[in-house]
C-alpha positions, -999 to 999 in steps of 0.1 A, spaced: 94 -24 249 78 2 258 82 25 291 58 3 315 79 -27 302 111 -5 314 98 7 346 94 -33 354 124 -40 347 143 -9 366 120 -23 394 135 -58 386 172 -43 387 163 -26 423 149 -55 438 182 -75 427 155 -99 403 176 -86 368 199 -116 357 216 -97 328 244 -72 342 239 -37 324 207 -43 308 193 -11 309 228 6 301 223 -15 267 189 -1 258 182 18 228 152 45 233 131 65 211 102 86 205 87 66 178 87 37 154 102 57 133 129 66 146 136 36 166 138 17 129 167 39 115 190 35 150 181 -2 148 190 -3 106 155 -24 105 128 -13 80 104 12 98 71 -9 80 84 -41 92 84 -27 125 52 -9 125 35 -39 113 54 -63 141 41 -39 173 8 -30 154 2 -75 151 14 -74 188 -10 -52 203 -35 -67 187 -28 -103 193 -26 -86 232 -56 -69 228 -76 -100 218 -60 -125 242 -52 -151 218 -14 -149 203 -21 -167 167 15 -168 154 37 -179 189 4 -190 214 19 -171 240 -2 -165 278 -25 -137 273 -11 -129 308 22 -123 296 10 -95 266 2 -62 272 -3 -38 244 26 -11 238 13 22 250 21 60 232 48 70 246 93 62 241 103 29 228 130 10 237 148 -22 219 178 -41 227 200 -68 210 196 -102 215 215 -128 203 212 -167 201 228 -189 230 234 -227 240 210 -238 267 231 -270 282 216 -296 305 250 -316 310 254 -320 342 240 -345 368 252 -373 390 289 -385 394 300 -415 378 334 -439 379 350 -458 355 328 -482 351 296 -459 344 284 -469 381 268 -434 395 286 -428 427 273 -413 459 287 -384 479 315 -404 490 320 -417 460 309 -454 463 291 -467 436 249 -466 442 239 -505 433 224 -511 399 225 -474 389 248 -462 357 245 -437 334 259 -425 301 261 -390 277 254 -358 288 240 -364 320 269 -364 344 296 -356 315 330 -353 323 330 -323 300 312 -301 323 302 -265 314 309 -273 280 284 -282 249 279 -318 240 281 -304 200 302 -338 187 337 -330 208 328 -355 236 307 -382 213 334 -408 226 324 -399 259 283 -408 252 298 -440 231 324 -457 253 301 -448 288 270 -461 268 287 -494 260 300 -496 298 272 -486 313 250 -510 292 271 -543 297 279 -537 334 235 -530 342 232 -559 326 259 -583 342 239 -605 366 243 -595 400 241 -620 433 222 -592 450 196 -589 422 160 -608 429 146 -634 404 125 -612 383 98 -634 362 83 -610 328 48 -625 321 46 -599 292 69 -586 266 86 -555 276 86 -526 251 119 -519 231 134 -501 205 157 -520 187 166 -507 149 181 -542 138 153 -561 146 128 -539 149 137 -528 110 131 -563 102 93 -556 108 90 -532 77 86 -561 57 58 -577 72 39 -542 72 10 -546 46 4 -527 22 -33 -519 5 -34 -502 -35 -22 -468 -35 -6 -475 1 35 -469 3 59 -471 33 86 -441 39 107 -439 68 139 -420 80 163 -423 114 159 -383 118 137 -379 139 151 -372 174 140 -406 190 155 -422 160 135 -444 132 98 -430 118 78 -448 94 48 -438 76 22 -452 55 12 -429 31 -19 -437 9 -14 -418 -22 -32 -415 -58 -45 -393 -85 -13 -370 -73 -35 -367 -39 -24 -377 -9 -52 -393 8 -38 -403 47 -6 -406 66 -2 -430 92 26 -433 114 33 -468 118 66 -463 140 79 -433 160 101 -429 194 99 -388 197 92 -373 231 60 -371 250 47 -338 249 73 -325 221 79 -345 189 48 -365 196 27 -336 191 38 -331 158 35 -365 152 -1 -364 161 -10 -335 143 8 -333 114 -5 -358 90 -39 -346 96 -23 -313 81 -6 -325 51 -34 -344 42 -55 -313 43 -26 -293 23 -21 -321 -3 17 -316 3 42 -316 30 53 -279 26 35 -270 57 46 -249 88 68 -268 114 48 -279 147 64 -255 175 91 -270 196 90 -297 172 106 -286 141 133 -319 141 104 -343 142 84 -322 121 111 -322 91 120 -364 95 82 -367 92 76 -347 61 112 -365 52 96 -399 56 60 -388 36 86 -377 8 102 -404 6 68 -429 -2 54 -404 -23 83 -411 -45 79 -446 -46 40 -433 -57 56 -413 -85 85 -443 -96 
């Protein structure tokens, strides 16, 4: 940053806004790029060329590389420099409503809220503590409860009559449907369980070692995430001829099971 960026933040620190205890204690300052480089043990070019891309992506308004807010960049005036170190950290969302034995959410008295369960990481026992495989028992046995007790028929529950199919994502059955898919010349079906709402399956039409369109046939990844890469990115590897193409941001699970899934019916193409 430079030293409007650090007069913000000692303004921040006064006005009891900082979050980070001893930020500014922590900073490393400056005179130039130059100099900043060799306390850093980063390559004074790389640097150059990082604030010099910087100011001019803020100059210009329009961030090509991370499509940040023009609001938020402002250009790094001549003056001292300051940099600090930053390192990687878990962002957890376990937490949530109380639950019994039986995967029934409980109020705050603790009685069980009619028809209401839930499993996993929301309302883990293991609070304050990473769901990174030590409490996949936990998502498992709560998912089986929670899943046989909703749908135990209850005498306080109202006759319900579907008039249409309800959605559902089921991978035994739903699998089953792969089969019936048809298939034109040049036209071969990939799919993989990687992508983070499970199965996708593609249609790639493929000849000529071109490929020529990629439709996605089946996918379950999150509004507004994984289903923008899902939207965008065959148009991209269709213009590319390849699926070594840049990951869609916020995305970059769903972006590799697609190019997975593509991969995998080009081989087919290729057998």
């Amino acid at each position: 940053m430079d030293e409007v960026q650090k007069e913000k933040v000692e303004a921040a620190e006064k006005e009891g806004k900082l979050r980070y205890p001893n930020f500014l204690k922590k900073l490393v300052s400056a005179n130039n790029v130059q100099e900043l480089a060799e306390k850093l043990v980063v390559p004074a070019n790389k640097l150059k060329m990082t604030i010099a891309k910087f100011n001019d992506f803020a100059n210009s308004g329009n961030d090509i590389e991370f499509s940040r807010s023009p609001e938020n960049m402002t250009a790094f005036k001549p003056g001292q420099l300051f940099a600090i170190k930053l390192a990687p950290a878990i962002l957890n969302t376990q937490g949530g409503p109380r639950r019994n034995e039986n995967a029934e959410i409980v109020d705050w008295s603790n009685k069980p809220i009619p028809h209401l369960y839930g499993a996993g990481e929301l309302g883990g026992i293991c609070i304050n503590r990473y769901q990174g495989g030590g409490n996949l028992a936990e998502c498992l046995i709560f998912g089986k409860l929670a899943g046989q007790n909703a749908a135990t028929p209850k005498s306080d529950t109202d006759e319900v009559i579907i008039t249409k199919p309800l959605p559902r994502i089921n991978d035994l059955v739903d699998g089953e449907k792969n089969q019936n898919i048809e298939l034109g010349p040049n036209q071969y079906l990939g799919s993989t369980e990687a992508g983070i709402g499970g199965k996708i399956v593609v249609r790639v039409t493929y000849s000529d070692q071109k490929i020529k369109n990629v439709e996605v046939l089946e996918s379950h990844e999150t509004e507004g995430i994984g289903a923008r890469a899902i939207k965008e990115l065959p148009k991209t590897i269709v213009e590319n001829n390849s699926t070594d193409v840049d990951a869609v941001s916020g995305a970059s699970t769903t972006t590799r099971a697609l190019k997975e899934a593509v991969n995998q019916a080009i081989k087919k193409a290729d057998k």
